[in-house]
FIBALUM-946267 format. One record per residue (C-alpha): residue number from 1; residue in one letter; x, y, z. Coordinates in nm, 3 decimals, padded with zeros to 5 digits. Each point is the difference from the previous one (the first is absolute). Last residue first. Layout:
<atoms>
   seq   type      east     north        up
   NUM      A         X         Y         Z
...
</atoms>
This chain:
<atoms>
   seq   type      east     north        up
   403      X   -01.758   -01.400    00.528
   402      X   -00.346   -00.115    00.001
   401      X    00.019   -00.339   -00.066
   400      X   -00.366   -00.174   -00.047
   399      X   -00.037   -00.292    00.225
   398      X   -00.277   -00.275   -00.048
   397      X    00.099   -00.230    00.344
   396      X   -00.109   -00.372   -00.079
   395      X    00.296   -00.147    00.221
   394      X    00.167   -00.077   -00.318
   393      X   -00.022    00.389   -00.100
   392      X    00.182    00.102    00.317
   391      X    00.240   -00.236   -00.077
   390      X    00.091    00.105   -00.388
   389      X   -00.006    00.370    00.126
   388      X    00.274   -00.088    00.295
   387      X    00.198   -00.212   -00.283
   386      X   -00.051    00.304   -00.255
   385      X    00.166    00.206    00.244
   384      X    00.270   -00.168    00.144
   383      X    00.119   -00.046   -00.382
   382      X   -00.041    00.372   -00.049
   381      X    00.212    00.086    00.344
   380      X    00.037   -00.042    00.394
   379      X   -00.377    00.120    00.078
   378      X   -00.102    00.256    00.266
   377      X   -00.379    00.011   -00.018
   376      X   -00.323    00.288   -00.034
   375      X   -00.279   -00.146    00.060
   374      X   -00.353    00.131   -00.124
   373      X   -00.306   -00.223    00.104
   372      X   -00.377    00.020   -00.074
   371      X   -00.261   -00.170    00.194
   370      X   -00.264   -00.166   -00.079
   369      X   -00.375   -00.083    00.161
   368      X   -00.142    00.320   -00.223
   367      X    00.132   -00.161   -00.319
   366      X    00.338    00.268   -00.109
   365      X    00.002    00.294   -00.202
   364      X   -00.148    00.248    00.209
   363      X    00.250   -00.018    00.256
   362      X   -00.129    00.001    00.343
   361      X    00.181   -00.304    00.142
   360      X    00.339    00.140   -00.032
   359      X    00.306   -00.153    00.166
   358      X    00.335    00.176   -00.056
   357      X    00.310   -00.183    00.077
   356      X    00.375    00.159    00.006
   355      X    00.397   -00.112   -00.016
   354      X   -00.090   -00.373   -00.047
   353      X    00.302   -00.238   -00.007
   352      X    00.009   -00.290   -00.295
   351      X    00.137   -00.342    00.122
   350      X   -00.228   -00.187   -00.253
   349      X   -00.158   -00.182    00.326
   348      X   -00.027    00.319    00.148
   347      X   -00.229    00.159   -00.312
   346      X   -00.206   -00.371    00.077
   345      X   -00.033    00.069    00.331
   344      X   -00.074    00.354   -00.024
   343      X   -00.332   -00.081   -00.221
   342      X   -00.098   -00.282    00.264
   341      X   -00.004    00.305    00.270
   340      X   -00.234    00.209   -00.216
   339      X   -00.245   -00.254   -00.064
   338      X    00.022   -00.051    00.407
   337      X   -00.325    00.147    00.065
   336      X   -00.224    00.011   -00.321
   335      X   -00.051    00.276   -00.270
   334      X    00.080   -00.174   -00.258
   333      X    00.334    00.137   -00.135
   332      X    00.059    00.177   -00.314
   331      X    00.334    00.067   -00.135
   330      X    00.229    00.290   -00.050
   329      X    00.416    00.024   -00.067
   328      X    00.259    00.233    00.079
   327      X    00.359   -00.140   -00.057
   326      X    00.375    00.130    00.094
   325      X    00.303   -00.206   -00.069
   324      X   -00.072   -00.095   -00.346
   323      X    00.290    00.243   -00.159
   322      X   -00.241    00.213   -00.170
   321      X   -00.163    00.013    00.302
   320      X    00.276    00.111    00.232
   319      X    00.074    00.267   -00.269
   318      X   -00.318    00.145    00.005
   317      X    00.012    00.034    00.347
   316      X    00.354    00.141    00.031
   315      X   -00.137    00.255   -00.248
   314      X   -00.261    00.057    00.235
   313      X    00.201    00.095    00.285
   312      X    00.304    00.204   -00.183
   311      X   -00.274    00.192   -00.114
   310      X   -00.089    00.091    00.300
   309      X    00.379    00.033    00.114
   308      X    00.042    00.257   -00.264
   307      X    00.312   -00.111   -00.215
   306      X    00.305    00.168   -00.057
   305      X    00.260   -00.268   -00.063
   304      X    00.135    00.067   -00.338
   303      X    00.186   -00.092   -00.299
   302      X    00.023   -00.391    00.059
   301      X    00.221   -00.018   -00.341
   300      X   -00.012   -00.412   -00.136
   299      X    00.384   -00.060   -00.074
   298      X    00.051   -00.340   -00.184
   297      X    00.255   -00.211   -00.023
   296      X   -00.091   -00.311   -00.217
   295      X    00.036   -00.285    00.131
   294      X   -00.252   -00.194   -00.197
   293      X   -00.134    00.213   -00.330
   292      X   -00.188    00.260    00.030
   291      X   -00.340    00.105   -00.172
   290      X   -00.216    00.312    00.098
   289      X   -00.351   -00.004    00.173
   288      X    00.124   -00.328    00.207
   287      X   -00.232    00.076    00.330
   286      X    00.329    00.020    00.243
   285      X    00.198    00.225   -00.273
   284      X   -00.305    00.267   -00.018
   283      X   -00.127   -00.015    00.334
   282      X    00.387    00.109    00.037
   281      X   -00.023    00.283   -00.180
   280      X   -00.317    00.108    00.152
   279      X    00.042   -00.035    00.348
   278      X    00.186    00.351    00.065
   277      X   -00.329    00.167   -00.152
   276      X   -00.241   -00.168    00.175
   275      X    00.227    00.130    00.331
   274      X    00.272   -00.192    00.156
   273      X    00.068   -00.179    00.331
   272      X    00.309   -00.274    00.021
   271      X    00.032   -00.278    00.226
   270      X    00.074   -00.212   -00.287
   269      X   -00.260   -00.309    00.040
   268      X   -00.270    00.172    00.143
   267      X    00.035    00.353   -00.057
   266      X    00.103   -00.059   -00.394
   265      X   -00.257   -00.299   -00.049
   264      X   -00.284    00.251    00.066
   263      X    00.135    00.260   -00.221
   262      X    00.044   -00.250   -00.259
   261      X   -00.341   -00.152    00.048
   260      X   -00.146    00.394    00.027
   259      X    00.137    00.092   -00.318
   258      X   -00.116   -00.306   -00.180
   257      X   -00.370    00.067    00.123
   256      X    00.037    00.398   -00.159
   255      X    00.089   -00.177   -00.340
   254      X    00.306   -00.012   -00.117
   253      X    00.154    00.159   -00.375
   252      X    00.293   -00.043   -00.200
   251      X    00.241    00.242   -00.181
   250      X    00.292   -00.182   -00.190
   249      X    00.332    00.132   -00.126
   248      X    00.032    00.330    00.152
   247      X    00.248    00.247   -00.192
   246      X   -00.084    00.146   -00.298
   245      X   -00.378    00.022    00.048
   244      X    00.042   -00.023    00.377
   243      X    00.213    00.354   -00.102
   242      X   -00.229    00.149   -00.185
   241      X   -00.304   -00.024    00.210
   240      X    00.178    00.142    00.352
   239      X    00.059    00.308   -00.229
   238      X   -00.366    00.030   -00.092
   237      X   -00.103   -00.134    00.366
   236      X   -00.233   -00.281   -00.009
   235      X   -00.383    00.030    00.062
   234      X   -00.275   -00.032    00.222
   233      X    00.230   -00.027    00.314
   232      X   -00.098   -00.267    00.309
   231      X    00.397   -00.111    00.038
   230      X    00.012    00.104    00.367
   229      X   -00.377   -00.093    00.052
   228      X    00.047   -00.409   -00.062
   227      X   -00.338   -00.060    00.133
   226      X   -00.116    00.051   -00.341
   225      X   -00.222    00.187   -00.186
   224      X    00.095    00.262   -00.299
   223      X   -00.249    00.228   -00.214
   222      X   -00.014    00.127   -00.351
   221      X    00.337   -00.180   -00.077
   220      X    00.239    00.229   -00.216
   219      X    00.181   -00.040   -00.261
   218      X    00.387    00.028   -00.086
   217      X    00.079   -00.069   -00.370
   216      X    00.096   -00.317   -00.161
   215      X   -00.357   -00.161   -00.012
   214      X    00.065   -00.293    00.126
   213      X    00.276    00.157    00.212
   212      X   -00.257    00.238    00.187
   211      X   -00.245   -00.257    00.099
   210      X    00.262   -00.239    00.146
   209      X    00.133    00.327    00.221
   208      X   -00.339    00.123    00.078
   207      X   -00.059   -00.296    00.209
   206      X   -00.191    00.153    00.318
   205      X   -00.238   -00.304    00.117
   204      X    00.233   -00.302   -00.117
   203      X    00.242    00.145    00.218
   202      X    00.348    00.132   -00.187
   201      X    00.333   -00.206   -00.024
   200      X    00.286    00.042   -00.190
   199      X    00.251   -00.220   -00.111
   198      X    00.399    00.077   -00.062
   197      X    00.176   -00.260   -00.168
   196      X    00.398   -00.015    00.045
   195      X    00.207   -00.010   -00.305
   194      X    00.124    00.341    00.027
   193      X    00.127    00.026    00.347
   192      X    00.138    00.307    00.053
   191      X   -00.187    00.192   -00.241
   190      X   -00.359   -00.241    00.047
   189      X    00.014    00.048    00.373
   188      X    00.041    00.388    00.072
   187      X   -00.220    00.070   -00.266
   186      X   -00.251   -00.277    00.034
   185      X    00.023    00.112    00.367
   184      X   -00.093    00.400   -00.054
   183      X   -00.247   -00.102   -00.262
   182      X   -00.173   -00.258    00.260
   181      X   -00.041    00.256    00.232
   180      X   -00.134    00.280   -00.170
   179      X   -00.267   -00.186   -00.171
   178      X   -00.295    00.136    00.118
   177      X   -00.075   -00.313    00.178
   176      X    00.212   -00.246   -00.110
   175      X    00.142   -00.256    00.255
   174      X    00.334   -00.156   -00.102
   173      X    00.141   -00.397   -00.036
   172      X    00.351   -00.031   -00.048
   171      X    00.138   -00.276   -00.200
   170      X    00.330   -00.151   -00.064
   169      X    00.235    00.139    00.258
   168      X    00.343   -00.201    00.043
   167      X    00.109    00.457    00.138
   166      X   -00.230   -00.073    00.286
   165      X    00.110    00.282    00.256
   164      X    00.125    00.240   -00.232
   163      X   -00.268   -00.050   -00.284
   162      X   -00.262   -00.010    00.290
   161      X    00.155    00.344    00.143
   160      X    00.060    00.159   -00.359
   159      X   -00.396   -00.119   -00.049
   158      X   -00.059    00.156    00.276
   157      X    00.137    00.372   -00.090
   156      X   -00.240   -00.003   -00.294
   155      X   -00.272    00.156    00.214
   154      X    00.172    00.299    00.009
   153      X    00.103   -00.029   -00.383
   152      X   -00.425   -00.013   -00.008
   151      X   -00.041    00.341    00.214
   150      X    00.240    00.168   -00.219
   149      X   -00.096   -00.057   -00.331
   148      X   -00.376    00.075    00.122
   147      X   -00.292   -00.180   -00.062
   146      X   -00.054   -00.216    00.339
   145      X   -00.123    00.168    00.275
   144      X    00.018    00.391   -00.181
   143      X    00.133    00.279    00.224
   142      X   -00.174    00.297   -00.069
   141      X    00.197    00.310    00.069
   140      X   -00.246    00.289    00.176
   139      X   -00.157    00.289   -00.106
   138      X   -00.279   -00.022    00.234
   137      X   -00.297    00.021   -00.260
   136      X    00.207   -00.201   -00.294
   135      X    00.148   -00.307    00.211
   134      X   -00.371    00.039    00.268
   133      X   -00.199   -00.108   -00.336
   132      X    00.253   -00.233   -00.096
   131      X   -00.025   -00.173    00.327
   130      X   -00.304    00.005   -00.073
   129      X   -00.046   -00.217   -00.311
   128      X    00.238   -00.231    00.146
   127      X   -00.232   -00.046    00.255
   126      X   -00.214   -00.137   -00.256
   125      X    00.251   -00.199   -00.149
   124      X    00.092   -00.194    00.292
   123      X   -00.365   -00.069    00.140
   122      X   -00.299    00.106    00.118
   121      X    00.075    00.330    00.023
   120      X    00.158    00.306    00.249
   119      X    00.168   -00.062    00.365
   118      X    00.234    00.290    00.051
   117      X    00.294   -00.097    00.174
   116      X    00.284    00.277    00.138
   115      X    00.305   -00.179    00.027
   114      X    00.256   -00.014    00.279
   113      X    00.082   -00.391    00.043
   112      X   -00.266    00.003    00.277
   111      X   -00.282    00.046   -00.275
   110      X    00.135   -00.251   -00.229
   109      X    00.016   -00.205    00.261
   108      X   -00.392    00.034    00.063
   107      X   -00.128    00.031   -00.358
   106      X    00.200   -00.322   -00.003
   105      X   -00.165   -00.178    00.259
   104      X   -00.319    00.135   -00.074
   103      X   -00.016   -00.190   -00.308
   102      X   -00.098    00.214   -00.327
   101      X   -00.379    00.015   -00.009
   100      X   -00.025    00.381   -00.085
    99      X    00.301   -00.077   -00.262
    98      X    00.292    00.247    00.125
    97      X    00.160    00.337   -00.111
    96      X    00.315    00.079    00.154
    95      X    00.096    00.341    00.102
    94      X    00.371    00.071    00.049
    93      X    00.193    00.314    00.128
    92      X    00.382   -00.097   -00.061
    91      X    00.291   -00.028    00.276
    90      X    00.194   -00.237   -00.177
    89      X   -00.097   -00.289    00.276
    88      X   -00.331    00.169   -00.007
    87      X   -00.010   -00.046   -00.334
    86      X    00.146   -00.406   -00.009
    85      X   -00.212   -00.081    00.290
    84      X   -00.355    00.148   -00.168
    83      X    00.097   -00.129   -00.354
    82      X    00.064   -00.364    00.123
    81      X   -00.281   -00.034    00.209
    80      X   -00.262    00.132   -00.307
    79      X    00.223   -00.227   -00.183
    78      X   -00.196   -00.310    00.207
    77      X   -00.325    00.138    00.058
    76      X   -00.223   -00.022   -00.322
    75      X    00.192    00.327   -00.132
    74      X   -00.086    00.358   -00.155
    73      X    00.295    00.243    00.054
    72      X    00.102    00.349    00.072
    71      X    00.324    00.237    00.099
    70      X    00.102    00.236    00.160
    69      X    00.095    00.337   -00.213
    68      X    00.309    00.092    00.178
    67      X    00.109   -00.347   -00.074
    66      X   -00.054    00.131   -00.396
    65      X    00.188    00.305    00.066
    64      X    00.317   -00.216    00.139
    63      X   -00.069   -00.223   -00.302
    62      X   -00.090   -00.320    00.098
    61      X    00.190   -00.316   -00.117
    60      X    00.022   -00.098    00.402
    59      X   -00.375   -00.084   -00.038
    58      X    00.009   -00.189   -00.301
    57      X    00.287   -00.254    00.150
    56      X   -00.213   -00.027    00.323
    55      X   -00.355   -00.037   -00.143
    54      X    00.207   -00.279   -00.186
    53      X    00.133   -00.205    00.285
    52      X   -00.270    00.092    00.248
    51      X   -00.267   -00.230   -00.266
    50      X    00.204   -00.294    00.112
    49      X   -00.234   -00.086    00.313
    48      X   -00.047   -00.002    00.341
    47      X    00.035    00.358    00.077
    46      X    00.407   -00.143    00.019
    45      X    00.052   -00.280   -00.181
    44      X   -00.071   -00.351    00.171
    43      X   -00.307   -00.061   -00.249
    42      X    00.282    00.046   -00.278
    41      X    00.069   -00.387    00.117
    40      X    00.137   -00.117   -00.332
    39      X   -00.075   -00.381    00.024
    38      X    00.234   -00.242   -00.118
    37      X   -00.139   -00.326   -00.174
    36      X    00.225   -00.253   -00.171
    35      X   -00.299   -00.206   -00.181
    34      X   -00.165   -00.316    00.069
    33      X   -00.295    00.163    00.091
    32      X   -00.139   -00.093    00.357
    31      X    00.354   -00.076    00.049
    30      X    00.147    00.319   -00.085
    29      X   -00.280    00.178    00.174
    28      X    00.003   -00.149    00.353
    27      X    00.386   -00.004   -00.022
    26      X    00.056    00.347   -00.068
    25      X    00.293    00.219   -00.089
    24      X    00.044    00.375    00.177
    23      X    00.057    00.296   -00.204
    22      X    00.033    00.209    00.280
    21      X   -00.106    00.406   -00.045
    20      X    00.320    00.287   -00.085
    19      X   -00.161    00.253    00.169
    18      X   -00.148    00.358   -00.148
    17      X    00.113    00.301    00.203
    16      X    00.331    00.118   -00.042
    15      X    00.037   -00.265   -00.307
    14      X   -00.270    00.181   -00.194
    13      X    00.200    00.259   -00.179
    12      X    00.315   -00.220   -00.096
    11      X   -00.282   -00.289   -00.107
    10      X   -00.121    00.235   -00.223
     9      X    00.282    00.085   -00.200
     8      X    00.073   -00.399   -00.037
     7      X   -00.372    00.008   -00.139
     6      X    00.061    00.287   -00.217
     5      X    00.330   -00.190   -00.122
     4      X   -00.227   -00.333   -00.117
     3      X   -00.211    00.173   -00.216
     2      X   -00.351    00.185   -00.010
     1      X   -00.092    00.029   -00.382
</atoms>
């Protein structure tokens, strides 16, 4: 099993390239929680993410022949970054295989990082499938995301920066895609530290890891859907497996809504942008999926940053209404002058702004002297919210919530 000395190995290869990221404490978070909370900003790594770490350590374990060779990988984005700077770094051919939907933003960067992309699948796994393809036709070294000795000590080198930076650790909280990155820092973590907890985290719409450990062997979903794209894998690596079996004390799951409160509270409150997969550890902590006691230090890994600014948009969305701070709502006006007007009174009254209004007299499911209404309103939180419905409802406004 991967052990503590491959991950001190691997932290000699990656140091030309990889940085040591901040491990910075936070005062929105500890006191939202009542725990110590220091986040592991991996989002600050170069190509925006850890995956550079352990593309880099398997890269440099080439054989001269085997660089020669170039290499090949299937990725969502984020190693496909990693593997395209570390080989042209080491002056390898690569080809990486990505999703057909994979976010332009990293088919872009991976692009101007010097690898050739081939977009192929619907997913992870399917571009897995040819990447394997292009691994036997081409001849070249595949270089697995997440089940490979090497690529998970890579990985492991951040756990010897949170152990080194937060040696009173208690808990550190890890995404878990394929599992690559939460073996490296249960490694890293549990032989230095041995009484700290390590928990995983996987979206509620790709949890393969909870699946697999009920039934003790790895098994795959037959699809995956979350906005969290970075962990969006069918299964768990069969190396990955063993350790989190040996290793990881607790694997929780958040739903795609969770993701985008955490990721919403991170830009607003913390300054800090990260992907759906960087939010999930700490949607994890913030929505109490694991217990803690008070004061408790607690690392949540933000593992990346690479998020498509469309996305970016709607997740913000999402997260503004979890939150209460964003509200779409529809009523039905006579259609009157100045029925309108008395409806914005009473949303001013309650202090709520209005982003947008559409009028509609033509709908077809309204009285023909009616008029329906969409807003769409700035509110301040859940209790603002219920207040403004409570009014409008006073006032003899039937309002069905939209959003």
């Amino acid at each position: 099993m991967l052990s503590l000395s491959d991950v001190l190995d691997a932290r000699e290869r990656v140091a030309e390239v990889a940085r040591h990221t901040p491990l910075e404490y936070s005062h929105t978070f500890s006191d939202m929680t009542g725990a110590d909370v220091h986040l592991k900003l991996e989002n600050f790594q170069r190509t925006g993410s850890f995956k550079i770490r352990g593309a880099m350590n398997r890269i440099t374990t080439l054989t001269e022949e085997e660089k020669d060779a170039g290499v090949v990988t299937a990725s969502a984005g984020n190693h496909a970054q990693g593997v395209a700077l570390a080989a042209t770094r080491a002056g390898v051919d690569s080809t990486i295989v990505m999703p057909e939907h994979a976010p332009i933003t990293k088919v872009k960067a991976t692009e101007r990082y010097g690898g050739r992309v081939v977009l192929s699948g619907a997913d992870y796994n399917e571009a897995q499938d040819k990447a394997h393809e292009i691994e036997e036709d081409e001849g070249r070294i595949y270089v697995h995301a997440f089940d490979d000795d090497s690529v998970m000590a890579g990985q492991g080198t951040i756990g010897l920066e949170i152990v080194e930076d937060c040696p009173n650790l208690d808990t550190v909280v890890v995404p878990i895609g394929g599992g690559g990155l939460i073996s490296g820092i249960a490694t890293a973590v549990k032989e230095q530290v041995p009484d700290a907890r390590v928990i995983g985290v996987q979206a509620e719409g790709a949890s393969s890891v909870a699946n697999s450990l009920d039934k003790g062997e790895t098994t795959p979903l037959d699809s995956v859907d979350t906005i969290a794209d970075g962990i969006a894998t069918r299964n768990v690596g069969t190396r990955p497996f063993e350790v989190i079996q040996e290793r990881v004390d607790e694997v929780v799951t958040v739903s795609d809504e969770e993701i985008a409160v955490a990721l919403t509270y991170l830009l607003e409150r913390s300054k800090t942008l990260v992907e759906g997969a960087g939010a999930v550890a700490l949607a994890a902590l913030i929505f109490d999926k694991f217990d803690y006691e008070e004061g408790e230090t607690i690392v949540p890994a933000l593992c990346g940053g690479n998020i498509d600014m469309n996305v970016l948009t709607t997740v913000i969305m999402r997260g503004l209404v979890e939150t209460g701070r964003y509200l779409k709502v529809q009523t039905v006006l006579k259609d009157r002058p100045g029925a309108l007007e008395r409806l914005i009174e009473v949303i001013a009254a309650h202090q709520a702004n209005i982003y947008a209004i559409q009028h509609d007299r033509t709908s077809r499911n309204i009285a023909m002297n009616a008029a329906e209404v969409e807003l769409d309103l700035e509110t301040r939180g859940e209790d603002h919210v219920e207040e403004l419905l409570a009014g409008l409802r006073e006032h003899g406004y039937e309002v069905e919530v939209l959003v």
